[in-house]
Backbone bond lengths (Angstrom), bond angles and torsions (degrees), N, CA, C in turn:
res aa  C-N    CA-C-N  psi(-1)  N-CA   C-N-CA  omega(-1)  CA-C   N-CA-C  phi
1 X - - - 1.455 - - 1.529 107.81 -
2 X 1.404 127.32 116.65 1.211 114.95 176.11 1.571 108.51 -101.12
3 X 1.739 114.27 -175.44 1.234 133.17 -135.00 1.942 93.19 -71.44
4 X 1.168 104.55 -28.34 1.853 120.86 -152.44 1.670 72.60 -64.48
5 X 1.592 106.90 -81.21 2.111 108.14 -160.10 1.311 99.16 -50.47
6 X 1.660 134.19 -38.84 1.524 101.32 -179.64 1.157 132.95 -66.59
7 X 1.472 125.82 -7.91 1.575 142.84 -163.35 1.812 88.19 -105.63
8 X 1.179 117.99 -51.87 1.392 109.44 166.13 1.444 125.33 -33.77
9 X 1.312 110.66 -73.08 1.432 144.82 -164.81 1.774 87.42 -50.71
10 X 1.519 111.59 -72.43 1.386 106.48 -170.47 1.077 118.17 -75.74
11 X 1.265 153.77 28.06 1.609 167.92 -129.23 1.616 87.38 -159.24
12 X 1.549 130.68 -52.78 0.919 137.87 -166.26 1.676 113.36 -84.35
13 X 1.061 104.27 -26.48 1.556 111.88 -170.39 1.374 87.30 -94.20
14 X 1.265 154.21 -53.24 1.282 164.14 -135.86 1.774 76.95 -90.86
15 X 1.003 148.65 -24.77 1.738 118.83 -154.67 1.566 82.85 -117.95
16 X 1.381 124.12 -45.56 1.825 102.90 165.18 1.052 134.51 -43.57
17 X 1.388 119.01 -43.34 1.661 131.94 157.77 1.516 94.72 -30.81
18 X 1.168 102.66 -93.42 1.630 124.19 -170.02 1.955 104.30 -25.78
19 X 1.590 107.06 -69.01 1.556 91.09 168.85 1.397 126.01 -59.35
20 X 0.792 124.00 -28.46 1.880 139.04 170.22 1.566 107.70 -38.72
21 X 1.545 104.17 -58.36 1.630 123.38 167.23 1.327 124.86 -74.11
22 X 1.196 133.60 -34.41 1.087 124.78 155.26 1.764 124.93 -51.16
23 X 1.217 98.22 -51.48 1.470 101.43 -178.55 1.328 121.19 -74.00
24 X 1.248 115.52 6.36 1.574 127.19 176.07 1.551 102.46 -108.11
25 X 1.045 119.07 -30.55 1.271 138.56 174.93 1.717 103.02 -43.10
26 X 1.420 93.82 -63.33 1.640 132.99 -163.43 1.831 83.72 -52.47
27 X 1.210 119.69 -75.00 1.244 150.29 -132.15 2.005 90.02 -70.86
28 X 1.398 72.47 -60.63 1.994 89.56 169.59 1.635 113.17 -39.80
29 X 1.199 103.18 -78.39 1.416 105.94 175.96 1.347 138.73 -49.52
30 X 1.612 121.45 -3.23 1.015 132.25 -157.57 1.978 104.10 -128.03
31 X 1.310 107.18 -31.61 1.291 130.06 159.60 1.678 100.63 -0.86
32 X 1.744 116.43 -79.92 1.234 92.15 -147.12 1.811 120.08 -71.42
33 X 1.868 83.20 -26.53 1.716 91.02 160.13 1.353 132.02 -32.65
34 X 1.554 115.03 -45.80 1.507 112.94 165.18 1.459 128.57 -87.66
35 X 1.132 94.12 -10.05 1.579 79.38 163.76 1.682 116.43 -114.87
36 X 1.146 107.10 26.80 1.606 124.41 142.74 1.582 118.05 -67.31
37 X 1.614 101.26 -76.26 1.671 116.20 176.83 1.767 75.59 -50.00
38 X 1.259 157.33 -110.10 1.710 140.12 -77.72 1.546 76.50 -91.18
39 X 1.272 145.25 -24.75 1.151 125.53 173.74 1.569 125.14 -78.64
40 X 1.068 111.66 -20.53 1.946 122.82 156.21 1.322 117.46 -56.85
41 X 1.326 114.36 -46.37 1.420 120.47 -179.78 1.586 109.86 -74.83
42 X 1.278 128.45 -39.21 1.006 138.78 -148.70 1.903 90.74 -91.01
43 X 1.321 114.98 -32.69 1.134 111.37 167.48 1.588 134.41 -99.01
44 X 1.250 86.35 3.73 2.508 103.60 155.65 0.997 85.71 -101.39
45 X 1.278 152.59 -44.57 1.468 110.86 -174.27 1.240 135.50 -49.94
46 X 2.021 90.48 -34.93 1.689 97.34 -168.63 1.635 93.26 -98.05
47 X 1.361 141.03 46.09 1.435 147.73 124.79 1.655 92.96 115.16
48 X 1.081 107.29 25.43 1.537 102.61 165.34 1.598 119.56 94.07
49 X 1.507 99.00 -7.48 1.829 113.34 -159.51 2.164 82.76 -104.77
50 X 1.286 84.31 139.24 1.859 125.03 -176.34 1.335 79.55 -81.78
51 X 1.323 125.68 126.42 1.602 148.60 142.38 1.745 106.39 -55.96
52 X 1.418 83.81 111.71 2.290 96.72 -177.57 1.484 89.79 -71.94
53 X 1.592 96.90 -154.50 1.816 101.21 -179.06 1.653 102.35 -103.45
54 X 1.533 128.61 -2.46 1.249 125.95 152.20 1.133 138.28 -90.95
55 X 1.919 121.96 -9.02 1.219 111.93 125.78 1.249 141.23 -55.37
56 X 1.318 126.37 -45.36 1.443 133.29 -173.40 1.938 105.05 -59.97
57 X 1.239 106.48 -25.27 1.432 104.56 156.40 1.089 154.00 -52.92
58 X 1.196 101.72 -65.29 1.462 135.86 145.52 1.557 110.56 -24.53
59 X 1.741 120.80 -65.41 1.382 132.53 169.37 1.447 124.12 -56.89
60 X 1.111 101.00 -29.12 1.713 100.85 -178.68 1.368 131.60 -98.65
61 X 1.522 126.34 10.12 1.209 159.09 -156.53 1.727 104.77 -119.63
């Protein structure tokens, strides 16, 4: 293997990393946003009504 593919190779692996992290980055930062919306949805599904603290009982059992 000469010097050219190893400078390749790690030039190349080094910028997947880098997108790898970015897009977790992305994903990170955006987090609580979705689990806002999955809690909107999750509560039209169940007919629009907010779970009290004696539903949430009931569900988690």
């Amino acid at each position: 293997m000469k010097w050219d593919n190893v400078t390749l190779f790690v030039l190349a692996a080094f910028g997947c990393v880098m997108l790898l992290l970015g897009q977790i980055t992305e994903v990170l930062s955006r987090l609580p946003q979705i689990i806002r919306a999955w809690r909107r949805v999750r509560q039209e599904l169940n007919g629009g009504v907010e779970p009290g603290p004696r539903d949430e009982d009931r569900t988690s059992g």
